[in-house]
N, C-alpha and C positions, 0 to 999 in steps of 0.2 A: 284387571282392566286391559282392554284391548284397542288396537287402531284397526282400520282399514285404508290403504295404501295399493296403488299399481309401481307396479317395477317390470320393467321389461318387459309391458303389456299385461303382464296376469295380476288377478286383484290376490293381495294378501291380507291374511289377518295378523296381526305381530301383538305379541305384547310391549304394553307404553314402556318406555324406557330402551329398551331393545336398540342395537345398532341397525345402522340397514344391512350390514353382511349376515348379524345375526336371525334378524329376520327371516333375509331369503333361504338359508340352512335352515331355521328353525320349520320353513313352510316344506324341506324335507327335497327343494331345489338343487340342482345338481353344481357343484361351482367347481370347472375346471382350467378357470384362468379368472383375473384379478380377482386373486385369494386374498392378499394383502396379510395383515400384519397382527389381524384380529383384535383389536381394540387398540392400538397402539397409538398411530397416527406417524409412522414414521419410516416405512417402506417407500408410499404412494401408489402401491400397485393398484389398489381398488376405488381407485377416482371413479367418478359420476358424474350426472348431470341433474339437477334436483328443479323440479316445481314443486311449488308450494302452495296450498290451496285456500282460498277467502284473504288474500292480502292484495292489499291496495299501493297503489305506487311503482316505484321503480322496483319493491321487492315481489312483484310478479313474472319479472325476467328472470330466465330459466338459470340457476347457479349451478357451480363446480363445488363438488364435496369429496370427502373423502368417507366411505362407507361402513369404515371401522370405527370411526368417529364418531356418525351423524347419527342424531338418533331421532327415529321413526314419530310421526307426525300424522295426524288422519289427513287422510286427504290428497297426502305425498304423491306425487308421478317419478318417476324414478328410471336412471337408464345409464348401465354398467357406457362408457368410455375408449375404447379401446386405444392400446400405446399407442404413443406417437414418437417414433426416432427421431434420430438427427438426421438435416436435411441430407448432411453431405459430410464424410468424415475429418476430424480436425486431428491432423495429427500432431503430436507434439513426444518428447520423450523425457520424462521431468532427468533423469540421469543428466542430460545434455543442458539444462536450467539450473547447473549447480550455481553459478556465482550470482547470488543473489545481486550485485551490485546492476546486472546489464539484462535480469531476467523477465522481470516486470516489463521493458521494453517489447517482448516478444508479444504479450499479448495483443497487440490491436493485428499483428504480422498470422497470427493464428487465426484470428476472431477480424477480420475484415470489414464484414457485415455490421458488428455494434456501431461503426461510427456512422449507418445509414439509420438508423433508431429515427421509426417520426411522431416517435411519441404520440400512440394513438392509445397508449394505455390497456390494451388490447392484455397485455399479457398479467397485470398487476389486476385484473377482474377476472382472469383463468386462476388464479393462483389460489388454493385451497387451504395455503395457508396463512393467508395474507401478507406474504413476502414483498416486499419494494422491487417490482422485477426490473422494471423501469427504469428507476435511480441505479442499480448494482449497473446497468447494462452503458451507464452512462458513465459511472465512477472507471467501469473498468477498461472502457476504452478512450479515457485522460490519462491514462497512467496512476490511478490511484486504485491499486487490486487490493490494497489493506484495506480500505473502507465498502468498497464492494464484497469482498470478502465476508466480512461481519454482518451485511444484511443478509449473506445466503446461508448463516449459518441454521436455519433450519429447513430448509430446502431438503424436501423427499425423492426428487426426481422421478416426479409425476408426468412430467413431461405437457403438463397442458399446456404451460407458456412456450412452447416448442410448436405447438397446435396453432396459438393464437397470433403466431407473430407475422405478419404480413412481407415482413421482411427479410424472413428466413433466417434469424439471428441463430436461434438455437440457445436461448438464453439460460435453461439449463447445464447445457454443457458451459458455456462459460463461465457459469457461478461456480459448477466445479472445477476448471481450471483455477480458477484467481484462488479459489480455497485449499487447492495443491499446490499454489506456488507460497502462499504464503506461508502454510504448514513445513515446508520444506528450507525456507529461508528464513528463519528462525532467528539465527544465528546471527545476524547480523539487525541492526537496530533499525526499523522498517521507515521510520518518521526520518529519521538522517539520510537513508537513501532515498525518500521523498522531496528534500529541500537540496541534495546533491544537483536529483535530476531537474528540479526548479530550476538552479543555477544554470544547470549548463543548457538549458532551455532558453537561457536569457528573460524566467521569471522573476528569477529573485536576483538585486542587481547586487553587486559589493563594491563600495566605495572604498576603494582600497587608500584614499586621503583624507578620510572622513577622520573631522577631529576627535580626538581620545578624551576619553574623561577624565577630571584632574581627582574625581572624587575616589580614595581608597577604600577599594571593596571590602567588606565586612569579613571575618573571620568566622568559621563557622564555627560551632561551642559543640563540641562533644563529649557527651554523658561517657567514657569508655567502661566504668562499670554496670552501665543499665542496658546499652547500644544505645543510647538514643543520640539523636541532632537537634542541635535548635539553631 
């Protein structure tokens, strides 16, 4: 069984099931840039732009795909992406980020731009992998790069929310900072230096008169021949 499909203007015939990179090789097409990752979905080099034909609704606006992934549709209109850098280089040197306790600080002093986000959602409908671009861009310029961090964990640096951001954030780049810092600050317990910097932010207050409890704290029971606690 076979589809027919345009990509890049020319009509294809692919077989059902088939990617669209495989596709365009299979039609014997020449492909000497976003090669990508060949079935993978974890490069981003061979993002796209996909219509999709006889649907109704909001799913007639043109989507972002990934072309190793997506697979062939009759009907399809199809059109390779091409990269998109960062606007302006962010320079940083994780070496000089060693002391996790003051390094998370540095991110908004990199990254500027995040605290102008107006949330127009622009970059979390680029995102072809349905990444929170949005949220991360928001967590990580509060000072909270652990949780930003975790939503870009699969971020291919496709660069389309780089594309779509009006504001020039560069939201890919920052999802990989906050995921190098936090990678590298390991060492020390990320949640403690979260409620440190609360503190000394004047969010979390300490009632340093605040009455004591008269109630004696429980002893914890350990198993030592099983490891266990209770």
């Amino acid at each position: 069984m076979t589809v027919r499909l345009r990509f890049e203007g020319r009509e294809i015939e692919a077989r059902a099931g088939a990617s669209l990179l495989q596709a365009w090789l299979d039609a014997g097409l020449p492909l000497v840039e976003n090669v990508g990752c060949m079935g993978q979905g974890v490069c981003g080099a061979c993002h796209v732009l996909v219509r999709r034909d006889g649907l109704a609704g909001p799913d007639e606006v043109v989507r972002t795909a990934l072309a190793c992934e997506t697979v062939v549709e009759d009907g399809m209109e199809v059109f390779f992406v091409d990269h998109a850098s960062a606007r302006r280089p962010h320079h940083y040197d994780l070496r000089a980020l060693d002391d996790s306790w003051t390094a998370f600080d540095r991110v908004p002093e990199i990254f500027p731009e995040a605290a102008h986000c107006r949330h127009c959602g622009g970059c979390d409908r680029a995102c072809p992998k349905g990444i929170e671009v949005e949220r991360m861009v928001g967590l990580a310029s509060v000072g909270r790069p652990v949780e930003a961090a975790a939503l870009f964990d699969e971020c291919v640096m496709c660069n389309l929310c780089v594309a779509a951001c009006p504001e020039r954030i560069d939201p890919s780049y920052l999802g990989l900072l906050v995921r190098r810092l936090v990678g590298s600050t390991t060492l020390r317990p990320a949640d403690l230096i979260a409620r440190l910097r609360e503190i000394g932010a004047g969010q979390q207050r300490v009632d340093v008169d605040a009455e004591i409890s008269d109630e004696e704290p429980r002893a914890a029971s350990v198993d030592v021949a099983r490891g266990e606690g209770a």
